[in-house]
PDB file of N, CA, C and O in Angstrom:
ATOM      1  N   UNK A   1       0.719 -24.261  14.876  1.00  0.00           N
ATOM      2  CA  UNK A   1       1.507 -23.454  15.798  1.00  0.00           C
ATOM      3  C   UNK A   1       2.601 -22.672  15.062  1.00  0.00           C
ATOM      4  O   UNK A   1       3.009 -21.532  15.279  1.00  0.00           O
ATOM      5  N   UNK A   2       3.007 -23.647  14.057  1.00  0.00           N
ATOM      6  CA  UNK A   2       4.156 -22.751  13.323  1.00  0.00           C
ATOM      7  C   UNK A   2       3.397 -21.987  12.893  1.00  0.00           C
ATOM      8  O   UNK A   2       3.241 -20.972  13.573  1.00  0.00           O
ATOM      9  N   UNK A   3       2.899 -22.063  12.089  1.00  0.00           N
ATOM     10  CA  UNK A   3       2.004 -21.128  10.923  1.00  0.00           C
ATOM     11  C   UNK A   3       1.858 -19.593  11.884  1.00  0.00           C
ATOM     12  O   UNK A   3       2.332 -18.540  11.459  1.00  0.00           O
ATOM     13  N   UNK A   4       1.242 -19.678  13.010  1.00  0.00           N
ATOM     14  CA  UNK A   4       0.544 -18.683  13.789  1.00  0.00           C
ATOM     15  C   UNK A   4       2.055 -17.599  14.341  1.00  0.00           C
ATOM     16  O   UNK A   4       2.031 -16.389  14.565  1.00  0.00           O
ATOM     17  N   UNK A   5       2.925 -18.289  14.411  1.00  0.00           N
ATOM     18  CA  UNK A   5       4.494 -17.704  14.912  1.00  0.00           C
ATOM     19  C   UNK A   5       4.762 -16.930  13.474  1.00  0.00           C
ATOM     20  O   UNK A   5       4.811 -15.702  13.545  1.00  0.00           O
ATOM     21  N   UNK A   6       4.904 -17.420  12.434  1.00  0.00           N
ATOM     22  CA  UNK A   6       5.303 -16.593  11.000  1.00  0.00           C
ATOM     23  C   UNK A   6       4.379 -15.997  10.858  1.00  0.00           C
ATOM     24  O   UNK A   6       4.410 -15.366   9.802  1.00  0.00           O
ATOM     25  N   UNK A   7       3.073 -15.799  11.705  1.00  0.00           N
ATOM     26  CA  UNK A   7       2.156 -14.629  11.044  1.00  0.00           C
ATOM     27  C   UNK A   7       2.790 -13.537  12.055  1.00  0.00           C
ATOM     28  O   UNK A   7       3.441 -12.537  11.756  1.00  0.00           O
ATOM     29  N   UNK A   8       2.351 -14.093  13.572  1.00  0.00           N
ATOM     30  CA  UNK A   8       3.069 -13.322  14.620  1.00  0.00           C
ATOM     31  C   UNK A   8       4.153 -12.345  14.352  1.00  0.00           C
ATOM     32  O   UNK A   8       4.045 -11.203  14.799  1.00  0.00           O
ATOM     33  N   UNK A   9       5.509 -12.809  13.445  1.00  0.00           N
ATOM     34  CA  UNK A   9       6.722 -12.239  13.199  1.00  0.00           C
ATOM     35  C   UNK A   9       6.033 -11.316  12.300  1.00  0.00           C
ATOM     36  O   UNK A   9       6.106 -10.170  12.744  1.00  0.00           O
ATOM     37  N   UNK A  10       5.239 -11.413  10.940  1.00  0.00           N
ATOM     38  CA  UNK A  10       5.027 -10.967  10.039  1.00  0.00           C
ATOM     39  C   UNK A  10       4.615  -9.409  10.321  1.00  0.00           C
ATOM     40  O   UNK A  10       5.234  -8.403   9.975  1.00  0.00           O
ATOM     41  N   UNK A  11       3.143  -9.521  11.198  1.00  0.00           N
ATOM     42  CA  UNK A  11       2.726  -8.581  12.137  1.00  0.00           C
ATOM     43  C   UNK A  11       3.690  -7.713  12.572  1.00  0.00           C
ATOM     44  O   UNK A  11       3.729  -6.558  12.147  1.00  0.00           O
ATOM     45  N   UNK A  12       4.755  -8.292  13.660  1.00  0.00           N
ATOM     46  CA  UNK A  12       5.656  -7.936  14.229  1.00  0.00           C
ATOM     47  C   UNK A  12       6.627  -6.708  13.228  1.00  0.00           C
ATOM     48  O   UNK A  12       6.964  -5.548  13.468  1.00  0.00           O
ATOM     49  N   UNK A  13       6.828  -7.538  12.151  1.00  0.00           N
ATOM     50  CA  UNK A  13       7.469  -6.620  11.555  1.00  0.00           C
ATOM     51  C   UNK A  13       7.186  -5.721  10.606  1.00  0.00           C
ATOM     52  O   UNK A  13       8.097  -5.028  10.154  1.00  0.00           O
ATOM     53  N   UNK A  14       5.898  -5.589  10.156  1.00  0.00           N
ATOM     54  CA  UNK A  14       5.128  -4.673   9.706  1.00  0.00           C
ATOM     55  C   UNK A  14       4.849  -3.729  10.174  1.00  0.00           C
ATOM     56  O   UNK A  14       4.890  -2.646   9.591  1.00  0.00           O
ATOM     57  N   UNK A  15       4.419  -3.938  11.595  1.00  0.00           N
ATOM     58  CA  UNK A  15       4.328  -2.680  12.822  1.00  0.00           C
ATOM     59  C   UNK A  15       5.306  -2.213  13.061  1.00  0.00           C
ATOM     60  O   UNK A  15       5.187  -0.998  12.905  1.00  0.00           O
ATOM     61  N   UNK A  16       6.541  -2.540  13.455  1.00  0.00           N
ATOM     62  CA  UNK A  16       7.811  -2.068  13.144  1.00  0.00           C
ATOM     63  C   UNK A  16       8.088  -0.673  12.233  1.00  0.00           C
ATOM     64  O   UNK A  16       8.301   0.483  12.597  1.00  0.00           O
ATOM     65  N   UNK A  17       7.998  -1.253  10.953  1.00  0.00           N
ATOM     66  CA  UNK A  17       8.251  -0.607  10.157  1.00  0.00           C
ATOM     67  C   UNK A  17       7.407   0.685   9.721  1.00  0.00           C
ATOM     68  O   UNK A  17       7.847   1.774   9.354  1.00  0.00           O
ATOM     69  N   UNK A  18       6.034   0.256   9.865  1.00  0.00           N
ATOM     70  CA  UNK A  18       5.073   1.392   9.777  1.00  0.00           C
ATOM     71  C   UNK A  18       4.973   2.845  10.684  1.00  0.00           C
ATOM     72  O   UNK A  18       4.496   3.974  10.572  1.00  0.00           O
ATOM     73  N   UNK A  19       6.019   1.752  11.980  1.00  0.00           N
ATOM     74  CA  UNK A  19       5.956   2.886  13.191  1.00  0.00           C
ATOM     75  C   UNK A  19       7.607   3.647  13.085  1.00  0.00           C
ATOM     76  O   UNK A  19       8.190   4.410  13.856  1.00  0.00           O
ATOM     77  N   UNK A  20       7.956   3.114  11.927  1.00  0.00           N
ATOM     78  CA  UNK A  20      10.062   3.458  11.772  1.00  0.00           C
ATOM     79  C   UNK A  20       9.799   5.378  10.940  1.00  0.00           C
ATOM     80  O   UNK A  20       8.827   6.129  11.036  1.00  0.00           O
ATOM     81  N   UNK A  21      10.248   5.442  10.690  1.00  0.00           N
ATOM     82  CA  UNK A  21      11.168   6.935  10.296  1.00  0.00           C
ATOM     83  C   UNK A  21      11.157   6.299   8.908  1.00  0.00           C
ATOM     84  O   UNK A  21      11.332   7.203   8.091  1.00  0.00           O
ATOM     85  N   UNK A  22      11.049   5.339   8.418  1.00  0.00           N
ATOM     86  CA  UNK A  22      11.933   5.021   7.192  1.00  0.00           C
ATOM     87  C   UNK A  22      10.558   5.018   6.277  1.00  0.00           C
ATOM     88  O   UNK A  22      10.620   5.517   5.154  1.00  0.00           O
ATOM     89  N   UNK A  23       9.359   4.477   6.739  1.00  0.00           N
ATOM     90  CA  UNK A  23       7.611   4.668   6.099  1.00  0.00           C
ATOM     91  C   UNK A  23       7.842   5.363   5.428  1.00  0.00           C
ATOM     92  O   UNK A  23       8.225   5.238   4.264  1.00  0.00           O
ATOM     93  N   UNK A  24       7.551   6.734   6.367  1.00  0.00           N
ATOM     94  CA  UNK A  24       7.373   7.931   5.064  1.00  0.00           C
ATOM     95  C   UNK A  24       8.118   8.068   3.468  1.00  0.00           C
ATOM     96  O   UNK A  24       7.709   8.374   2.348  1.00  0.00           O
ATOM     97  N   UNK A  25       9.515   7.633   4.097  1.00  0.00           N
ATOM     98  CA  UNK A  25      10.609   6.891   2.307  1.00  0.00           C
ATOM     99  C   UNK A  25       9.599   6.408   1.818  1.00  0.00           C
ATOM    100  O   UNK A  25       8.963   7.204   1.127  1.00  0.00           O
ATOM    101  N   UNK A  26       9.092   5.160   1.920  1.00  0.00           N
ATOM    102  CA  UNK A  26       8.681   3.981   1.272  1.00  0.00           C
ATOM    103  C   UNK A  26       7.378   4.654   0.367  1.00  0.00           C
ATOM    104  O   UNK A  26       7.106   4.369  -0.799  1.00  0.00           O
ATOM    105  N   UNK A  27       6.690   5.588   1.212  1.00  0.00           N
ATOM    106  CA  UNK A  27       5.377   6.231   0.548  1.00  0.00           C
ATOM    107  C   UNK A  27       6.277   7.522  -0.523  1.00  0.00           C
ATOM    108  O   UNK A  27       5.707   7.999  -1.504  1.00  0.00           O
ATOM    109  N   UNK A  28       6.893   7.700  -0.352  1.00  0.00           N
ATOM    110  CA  UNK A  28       7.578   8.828  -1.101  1.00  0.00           C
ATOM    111  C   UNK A  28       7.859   8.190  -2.497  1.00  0.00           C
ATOM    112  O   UNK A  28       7.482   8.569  -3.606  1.00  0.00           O
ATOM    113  N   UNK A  29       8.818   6.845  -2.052  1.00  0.00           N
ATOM    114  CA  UNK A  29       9.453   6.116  -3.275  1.00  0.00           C
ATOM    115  C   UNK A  29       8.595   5.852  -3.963  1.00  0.00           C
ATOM    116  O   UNK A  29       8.813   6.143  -5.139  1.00  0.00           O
ATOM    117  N   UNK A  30       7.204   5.189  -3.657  1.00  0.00           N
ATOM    118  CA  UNK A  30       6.051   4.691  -4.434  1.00  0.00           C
ATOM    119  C   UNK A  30       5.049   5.743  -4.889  1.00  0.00           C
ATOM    120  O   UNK A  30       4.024   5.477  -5.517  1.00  0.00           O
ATOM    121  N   UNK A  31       5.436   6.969  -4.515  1.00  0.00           N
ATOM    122  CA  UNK A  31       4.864   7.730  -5.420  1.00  0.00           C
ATOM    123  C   UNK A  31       6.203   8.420  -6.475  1.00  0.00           C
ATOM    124  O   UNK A  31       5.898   8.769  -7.615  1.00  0.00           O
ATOM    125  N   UNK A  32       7.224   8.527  -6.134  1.00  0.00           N
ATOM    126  CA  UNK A  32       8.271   8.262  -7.551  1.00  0.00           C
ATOM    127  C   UNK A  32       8.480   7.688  -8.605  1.00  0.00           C
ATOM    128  O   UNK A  32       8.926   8.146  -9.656  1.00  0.00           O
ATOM    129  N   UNK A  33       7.986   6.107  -8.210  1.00  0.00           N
ATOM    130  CA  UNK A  33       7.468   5.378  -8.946  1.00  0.00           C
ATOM    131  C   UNK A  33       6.499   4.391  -9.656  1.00  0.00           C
ATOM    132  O   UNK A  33       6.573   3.287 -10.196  1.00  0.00           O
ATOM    133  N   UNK A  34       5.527   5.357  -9.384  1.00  0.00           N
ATOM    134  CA  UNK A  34       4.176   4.876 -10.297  1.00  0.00           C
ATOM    135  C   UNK A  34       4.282   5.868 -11.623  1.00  0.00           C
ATOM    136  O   UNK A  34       4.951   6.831 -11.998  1.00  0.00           O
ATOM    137  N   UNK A  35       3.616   5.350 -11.915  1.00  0.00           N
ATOM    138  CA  UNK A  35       3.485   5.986 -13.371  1.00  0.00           C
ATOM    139  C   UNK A  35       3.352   7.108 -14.233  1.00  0.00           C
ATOM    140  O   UNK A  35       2.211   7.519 -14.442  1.00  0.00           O
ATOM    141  N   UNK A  36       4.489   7.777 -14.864  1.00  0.00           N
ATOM    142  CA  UNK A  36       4.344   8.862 -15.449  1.00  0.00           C
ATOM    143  C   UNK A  36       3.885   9.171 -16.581  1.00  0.00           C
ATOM    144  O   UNK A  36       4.396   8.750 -17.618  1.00  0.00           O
ATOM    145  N   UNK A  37       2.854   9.950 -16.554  1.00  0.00           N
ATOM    146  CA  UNK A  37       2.339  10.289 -17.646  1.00  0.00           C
ATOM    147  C   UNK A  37       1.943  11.689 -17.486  1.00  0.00           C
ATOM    148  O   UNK A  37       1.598  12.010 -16.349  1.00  0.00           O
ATOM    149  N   UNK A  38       1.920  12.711 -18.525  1.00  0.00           N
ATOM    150  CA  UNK A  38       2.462  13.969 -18.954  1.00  0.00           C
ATOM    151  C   UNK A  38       0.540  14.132 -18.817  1.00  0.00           C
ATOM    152  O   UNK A  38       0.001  14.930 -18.051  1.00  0.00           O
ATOM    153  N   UNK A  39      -0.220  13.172 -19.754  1.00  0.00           N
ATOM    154  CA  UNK A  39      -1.798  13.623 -19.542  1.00  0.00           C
ATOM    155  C   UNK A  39      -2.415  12.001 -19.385  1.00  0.00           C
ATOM    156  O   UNK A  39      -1.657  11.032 -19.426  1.00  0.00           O
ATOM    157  N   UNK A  40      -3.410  11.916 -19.261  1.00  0.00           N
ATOM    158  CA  UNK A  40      -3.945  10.460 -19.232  1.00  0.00           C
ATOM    159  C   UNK A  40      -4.637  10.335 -21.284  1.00  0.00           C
ATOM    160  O   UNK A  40      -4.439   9.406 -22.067  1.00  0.00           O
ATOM    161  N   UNK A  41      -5.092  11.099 -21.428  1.00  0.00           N
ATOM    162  CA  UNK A  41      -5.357  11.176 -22.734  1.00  0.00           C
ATOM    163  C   UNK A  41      -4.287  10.655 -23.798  1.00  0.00           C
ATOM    164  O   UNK A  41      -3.168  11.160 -23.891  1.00  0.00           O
ATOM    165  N   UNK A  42      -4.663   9.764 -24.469  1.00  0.00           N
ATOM    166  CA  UNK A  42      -3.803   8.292 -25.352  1.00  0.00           C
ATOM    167  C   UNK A  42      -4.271   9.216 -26.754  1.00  0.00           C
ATOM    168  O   UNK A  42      -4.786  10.330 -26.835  1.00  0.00           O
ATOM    169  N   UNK A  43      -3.719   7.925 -28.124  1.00  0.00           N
ATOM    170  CA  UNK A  43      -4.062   8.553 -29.273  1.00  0.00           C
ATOM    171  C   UNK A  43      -5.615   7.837 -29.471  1.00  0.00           C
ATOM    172  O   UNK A  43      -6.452   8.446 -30.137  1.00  0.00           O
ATOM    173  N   UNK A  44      -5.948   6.515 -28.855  1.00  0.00           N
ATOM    174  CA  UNK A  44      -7.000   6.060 -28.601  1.00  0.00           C
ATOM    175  C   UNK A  44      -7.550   5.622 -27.733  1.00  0.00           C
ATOM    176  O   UNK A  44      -6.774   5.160 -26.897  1.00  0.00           O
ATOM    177  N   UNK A  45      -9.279   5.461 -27.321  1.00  0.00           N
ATOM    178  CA  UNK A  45      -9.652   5.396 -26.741  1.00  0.00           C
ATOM    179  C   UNK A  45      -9.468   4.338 -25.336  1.00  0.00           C
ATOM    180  O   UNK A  45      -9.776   4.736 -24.213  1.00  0.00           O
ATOM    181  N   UNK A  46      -8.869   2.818 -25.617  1.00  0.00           N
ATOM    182  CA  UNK A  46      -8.427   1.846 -25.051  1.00  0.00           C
ATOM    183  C   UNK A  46      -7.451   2.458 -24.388  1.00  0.00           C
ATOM    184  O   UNK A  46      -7.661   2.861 -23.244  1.00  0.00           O
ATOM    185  N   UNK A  47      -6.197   2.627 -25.021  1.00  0.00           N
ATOM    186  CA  UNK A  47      -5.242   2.901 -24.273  1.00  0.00           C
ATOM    187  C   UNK A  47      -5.283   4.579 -22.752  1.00  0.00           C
ATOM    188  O   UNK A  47      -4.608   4.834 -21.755  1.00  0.00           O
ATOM    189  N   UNK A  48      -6.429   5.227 -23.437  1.00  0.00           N
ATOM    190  CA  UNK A  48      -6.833   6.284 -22.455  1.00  0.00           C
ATOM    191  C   UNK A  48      -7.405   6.248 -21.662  1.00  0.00           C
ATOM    192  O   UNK A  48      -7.507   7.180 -20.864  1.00  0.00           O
ATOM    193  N   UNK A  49      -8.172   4.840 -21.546  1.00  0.00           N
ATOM    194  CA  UNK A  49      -8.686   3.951 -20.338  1.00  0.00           C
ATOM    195  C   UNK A  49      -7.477   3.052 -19.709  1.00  0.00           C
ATOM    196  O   UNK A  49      -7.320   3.230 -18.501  1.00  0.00           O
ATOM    197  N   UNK A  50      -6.746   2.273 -20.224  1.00  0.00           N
ATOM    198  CA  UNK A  50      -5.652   2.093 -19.839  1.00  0.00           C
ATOM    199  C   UNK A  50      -4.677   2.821 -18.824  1.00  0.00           C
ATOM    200  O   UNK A  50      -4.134   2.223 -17.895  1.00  0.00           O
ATOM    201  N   UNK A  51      -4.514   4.103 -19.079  1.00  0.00           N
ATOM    202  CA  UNK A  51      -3.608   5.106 -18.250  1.00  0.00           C
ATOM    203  C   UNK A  51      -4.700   5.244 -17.454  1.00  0.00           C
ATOM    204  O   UNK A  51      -4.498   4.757 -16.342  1.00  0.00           O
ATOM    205  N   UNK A  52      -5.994   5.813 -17.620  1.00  0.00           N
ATOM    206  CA  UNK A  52      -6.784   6.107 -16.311  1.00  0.00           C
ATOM    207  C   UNK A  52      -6.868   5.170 -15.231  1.00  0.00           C
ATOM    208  O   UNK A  52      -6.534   5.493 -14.091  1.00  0.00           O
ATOM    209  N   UNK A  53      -7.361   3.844 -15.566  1.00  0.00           N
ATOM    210  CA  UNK A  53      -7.118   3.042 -14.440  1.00  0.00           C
ATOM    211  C   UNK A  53      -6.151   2.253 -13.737  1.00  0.00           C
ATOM    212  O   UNK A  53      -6.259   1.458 -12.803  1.00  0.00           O
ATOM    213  N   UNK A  54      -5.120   2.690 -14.451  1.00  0.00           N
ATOM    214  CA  UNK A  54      -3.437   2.418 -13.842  1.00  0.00           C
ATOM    215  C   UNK A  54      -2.760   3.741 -13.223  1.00  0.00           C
ATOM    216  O   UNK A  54      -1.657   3.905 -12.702  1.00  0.00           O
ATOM    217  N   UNK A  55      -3.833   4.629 -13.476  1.00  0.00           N
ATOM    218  CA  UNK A  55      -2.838   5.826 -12.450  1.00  0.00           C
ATOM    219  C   UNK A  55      -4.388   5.701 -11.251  1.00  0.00           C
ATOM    220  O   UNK A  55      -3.977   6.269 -10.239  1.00  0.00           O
ATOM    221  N   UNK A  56      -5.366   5.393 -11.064  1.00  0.00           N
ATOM    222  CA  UNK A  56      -6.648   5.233 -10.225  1.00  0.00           C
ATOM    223  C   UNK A  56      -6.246   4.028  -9.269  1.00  0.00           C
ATOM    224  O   UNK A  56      -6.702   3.983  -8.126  1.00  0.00           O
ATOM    225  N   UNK A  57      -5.286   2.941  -9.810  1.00  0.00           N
ATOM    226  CA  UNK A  57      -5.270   1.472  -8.689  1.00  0.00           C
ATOM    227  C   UNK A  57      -4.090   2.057  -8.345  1.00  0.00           C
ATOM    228  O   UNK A  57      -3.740   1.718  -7.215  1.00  0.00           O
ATOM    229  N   UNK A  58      -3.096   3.058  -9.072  1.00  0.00           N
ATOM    230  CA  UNK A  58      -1.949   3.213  -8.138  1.00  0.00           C
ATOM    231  C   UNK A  58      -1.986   4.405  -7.185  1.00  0.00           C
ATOM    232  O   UNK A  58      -1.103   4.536  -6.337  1.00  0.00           O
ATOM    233  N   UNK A  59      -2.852   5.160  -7.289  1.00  0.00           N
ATOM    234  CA  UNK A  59      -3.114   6.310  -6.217  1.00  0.00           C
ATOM    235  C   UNK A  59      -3.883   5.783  -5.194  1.00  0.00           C
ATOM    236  O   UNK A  59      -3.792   6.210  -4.043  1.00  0.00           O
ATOM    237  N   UNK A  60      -4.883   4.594  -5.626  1.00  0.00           N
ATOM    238  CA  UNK A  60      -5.313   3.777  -4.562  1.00  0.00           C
ATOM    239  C   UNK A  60      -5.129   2.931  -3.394  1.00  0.00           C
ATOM    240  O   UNK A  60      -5.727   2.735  -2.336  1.00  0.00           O
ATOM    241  N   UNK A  61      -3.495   2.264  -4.297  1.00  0.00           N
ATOM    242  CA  UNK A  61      -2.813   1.540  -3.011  1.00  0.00           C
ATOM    243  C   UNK A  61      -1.862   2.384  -2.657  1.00  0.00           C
ATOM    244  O   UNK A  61      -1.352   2.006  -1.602  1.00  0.00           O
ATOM    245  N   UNK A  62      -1.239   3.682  -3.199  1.00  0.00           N
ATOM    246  CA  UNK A  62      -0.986   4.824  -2.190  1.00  0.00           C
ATOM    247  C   UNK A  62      -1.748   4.941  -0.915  1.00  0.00           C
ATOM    248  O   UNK A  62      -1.594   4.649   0.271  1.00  0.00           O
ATOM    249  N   UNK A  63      -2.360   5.324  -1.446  1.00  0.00           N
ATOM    250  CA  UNK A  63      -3.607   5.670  -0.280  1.00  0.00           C
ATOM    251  C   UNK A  63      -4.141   4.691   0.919  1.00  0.00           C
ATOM    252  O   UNK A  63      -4.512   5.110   2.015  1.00  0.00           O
ATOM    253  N   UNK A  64      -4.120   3.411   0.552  1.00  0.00           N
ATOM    254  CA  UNK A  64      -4.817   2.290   1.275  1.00  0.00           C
ATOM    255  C   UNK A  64      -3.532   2.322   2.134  1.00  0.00           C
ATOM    256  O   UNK A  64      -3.551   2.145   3.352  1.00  0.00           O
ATOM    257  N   UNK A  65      -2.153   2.617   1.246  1.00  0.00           N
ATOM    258  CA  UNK A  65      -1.163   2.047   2.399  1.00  0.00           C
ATOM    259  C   UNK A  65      -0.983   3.608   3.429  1.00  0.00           C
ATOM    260  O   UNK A  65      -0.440   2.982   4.340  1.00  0.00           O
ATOM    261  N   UNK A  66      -0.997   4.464   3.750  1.00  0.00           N
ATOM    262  CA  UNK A  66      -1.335   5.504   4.141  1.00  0.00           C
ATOM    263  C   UNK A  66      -1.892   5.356   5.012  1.00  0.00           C
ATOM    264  O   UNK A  66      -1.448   5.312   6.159  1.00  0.00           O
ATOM    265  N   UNK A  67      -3.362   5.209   4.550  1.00  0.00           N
ATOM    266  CA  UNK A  67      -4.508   4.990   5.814  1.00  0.00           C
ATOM    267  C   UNK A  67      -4.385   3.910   6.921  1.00  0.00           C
ATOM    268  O   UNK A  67      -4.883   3.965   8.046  1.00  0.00           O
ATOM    269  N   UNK A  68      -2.998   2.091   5.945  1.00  0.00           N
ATOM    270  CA  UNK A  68      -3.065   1.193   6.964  1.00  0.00           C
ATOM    271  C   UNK A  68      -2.009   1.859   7.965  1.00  0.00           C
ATOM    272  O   UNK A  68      -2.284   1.893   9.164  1.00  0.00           O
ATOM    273  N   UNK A  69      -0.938   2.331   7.544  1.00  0.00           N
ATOM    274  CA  UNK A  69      -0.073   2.879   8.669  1.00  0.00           C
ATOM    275  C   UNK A  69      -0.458   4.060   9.403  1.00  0.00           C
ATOM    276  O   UNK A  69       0.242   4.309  10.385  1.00  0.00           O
ATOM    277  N   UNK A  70      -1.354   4.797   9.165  1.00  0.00           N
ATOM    278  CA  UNK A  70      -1.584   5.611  10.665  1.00  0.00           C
ATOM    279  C   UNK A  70      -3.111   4.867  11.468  1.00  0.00           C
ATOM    280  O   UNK A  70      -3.640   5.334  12.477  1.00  0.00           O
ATOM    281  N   UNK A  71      -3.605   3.597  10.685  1.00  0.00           N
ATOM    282  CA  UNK A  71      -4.175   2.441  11.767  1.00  0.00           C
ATOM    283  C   UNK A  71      -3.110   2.242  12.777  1.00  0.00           C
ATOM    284  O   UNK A  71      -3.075   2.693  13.922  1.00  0.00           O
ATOM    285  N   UNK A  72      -1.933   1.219  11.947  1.00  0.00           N
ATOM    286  CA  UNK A  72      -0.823   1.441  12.973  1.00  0.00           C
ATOM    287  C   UNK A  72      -0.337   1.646  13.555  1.00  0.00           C
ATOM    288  O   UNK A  72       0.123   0.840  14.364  1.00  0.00           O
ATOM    289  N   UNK A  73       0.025   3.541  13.542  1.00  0.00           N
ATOM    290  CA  UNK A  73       0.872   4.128  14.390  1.00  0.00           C
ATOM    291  C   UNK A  73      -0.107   4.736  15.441  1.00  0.00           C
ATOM    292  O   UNK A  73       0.186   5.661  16.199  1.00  0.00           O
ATOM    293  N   UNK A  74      -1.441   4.022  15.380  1.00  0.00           N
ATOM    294  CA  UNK A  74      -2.667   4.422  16.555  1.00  0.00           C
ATOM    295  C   UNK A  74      -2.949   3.409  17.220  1.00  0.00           C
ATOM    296  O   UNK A  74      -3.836   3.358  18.072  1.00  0.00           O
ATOM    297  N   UNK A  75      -2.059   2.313  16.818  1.00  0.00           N
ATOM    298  CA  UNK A  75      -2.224   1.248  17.807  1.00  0.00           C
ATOM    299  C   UNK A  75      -3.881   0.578  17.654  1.00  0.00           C
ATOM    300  O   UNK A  75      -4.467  -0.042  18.541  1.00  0.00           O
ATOM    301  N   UNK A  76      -4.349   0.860  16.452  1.00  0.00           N
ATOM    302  CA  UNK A  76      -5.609  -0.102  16.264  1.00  0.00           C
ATOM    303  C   UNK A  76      -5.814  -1.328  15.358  1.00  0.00           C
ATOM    304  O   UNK A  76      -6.433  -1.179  14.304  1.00  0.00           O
ATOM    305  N   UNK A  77      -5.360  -2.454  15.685  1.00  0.00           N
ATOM    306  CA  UNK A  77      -4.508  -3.244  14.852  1.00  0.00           C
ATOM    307  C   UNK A  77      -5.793  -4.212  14.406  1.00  0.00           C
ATOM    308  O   UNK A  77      -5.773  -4.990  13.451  1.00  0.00           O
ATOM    309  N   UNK A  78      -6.765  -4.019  15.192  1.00  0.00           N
ATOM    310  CA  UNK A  78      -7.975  -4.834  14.632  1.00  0.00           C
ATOM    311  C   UNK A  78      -8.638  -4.359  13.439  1.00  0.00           C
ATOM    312  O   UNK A  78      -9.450  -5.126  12.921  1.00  0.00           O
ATOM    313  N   UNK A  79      -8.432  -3.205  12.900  1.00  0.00           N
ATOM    314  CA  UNK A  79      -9.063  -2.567  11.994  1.00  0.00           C
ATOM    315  C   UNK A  79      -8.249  -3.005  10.162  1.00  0.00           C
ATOM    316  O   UNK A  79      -8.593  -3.074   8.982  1.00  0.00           O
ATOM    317  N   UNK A  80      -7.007  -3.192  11.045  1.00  0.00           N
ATOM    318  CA  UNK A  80      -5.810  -3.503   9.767  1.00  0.00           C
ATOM    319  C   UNK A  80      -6.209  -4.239   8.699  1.00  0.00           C
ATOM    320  O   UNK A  80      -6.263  -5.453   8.894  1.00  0.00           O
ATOM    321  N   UNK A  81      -6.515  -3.817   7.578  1.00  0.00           N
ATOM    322  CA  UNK A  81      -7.039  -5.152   6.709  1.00  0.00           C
ATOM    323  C   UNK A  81      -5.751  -6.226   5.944  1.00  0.00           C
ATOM    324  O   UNK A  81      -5.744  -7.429   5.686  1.00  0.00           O
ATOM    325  N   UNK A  82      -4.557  -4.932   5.719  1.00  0.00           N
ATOM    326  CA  UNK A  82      -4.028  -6.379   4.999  1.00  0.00           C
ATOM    327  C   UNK A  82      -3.320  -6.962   6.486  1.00  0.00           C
ATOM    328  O   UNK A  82      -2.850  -8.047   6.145  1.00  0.00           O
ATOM    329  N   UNK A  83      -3.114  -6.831   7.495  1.00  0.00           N
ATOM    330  CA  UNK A  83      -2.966  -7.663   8.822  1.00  0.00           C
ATOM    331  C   UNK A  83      -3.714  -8.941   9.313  1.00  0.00           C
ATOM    332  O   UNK A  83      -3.234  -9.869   9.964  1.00  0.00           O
ATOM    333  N   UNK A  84      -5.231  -8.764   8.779  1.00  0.00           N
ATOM    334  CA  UNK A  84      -6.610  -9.489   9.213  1.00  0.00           C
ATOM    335  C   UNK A  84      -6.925 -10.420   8.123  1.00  0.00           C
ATOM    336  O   UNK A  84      -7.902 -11.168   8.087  1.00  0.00           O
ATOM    337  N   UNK A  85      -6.009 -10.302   7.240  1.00  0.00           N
ATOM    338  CA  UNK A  85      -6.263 -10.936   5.937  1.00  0.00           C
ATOM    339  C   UNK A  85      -5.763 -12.321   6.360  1.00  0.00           C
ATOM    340  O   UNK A  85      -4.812 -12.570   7.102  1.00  0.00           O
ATOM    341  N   UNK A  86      -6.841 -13.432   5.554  1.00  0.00           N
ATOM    342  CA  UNK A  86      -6.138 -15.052   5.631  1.00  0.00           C
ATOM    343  C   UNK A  86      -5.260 -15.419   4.902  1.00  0.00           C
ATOM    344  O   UNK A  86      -5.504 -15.622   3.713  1.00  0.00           O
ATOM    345  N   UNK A  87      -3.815 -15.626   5.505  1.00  0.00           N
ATOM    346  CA  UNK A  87      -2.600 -16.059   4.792  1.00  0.00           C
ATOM    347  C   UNK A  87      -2.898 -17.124   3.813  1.00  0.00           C
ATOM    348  O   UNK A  87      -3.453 -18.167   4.161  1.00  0.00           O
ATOM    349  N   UNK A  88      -2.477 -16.839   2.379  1.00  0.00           N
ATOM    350  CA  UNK A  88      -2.571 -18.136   1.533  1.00  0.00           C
ATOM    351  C   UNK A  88      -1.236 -18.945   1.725  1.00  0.00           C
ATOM    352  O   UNK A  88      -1.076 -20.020   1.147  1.00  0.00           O
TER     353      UNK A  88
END
């Protein structure tokens, strides 16, 4: 019962926030701060795979978080994945 109340709140305040004025900040800030790099191209090959798939997982959870908040702000909360996810 507890458990199901701290998910409840959790929910609660995720939707909140996704549906606040303040989101759009949060997506702004996290694209301020991911990773700058001038080209993805390194002096070697490792490290030029390196930048590629660290600027690819961070445009990704840009994006994932994007797509979960206008789930959100449409009121389709069954679709939500990190919402639907099993709390560890």
């Amino acid at each position: 019962m507890e458990e199901e109340i701290l998910n409840t709140t959790k929910m609660q305040k995720v939707i909140a926030f996704a549906t606040s004025q303040n989101v759009e900040g949060a997506v702004e800030l996290l694209k301020l701060c991911r990773t700058q790099l001038t080209t993805v191209i390194a002096d070697d090959q490792f490290q030029t795979l390196v930048n590629a798939v660290t600027l690819e997982k961070e445009s990704d959870l840009i994006g994932r978080l994007i797509v979960e908040v206008d789930k959100i702000k449409q009121t389709d909360y069954s679709t939500i994945q990190c919402l639907n996810k099993p709390q560890s």
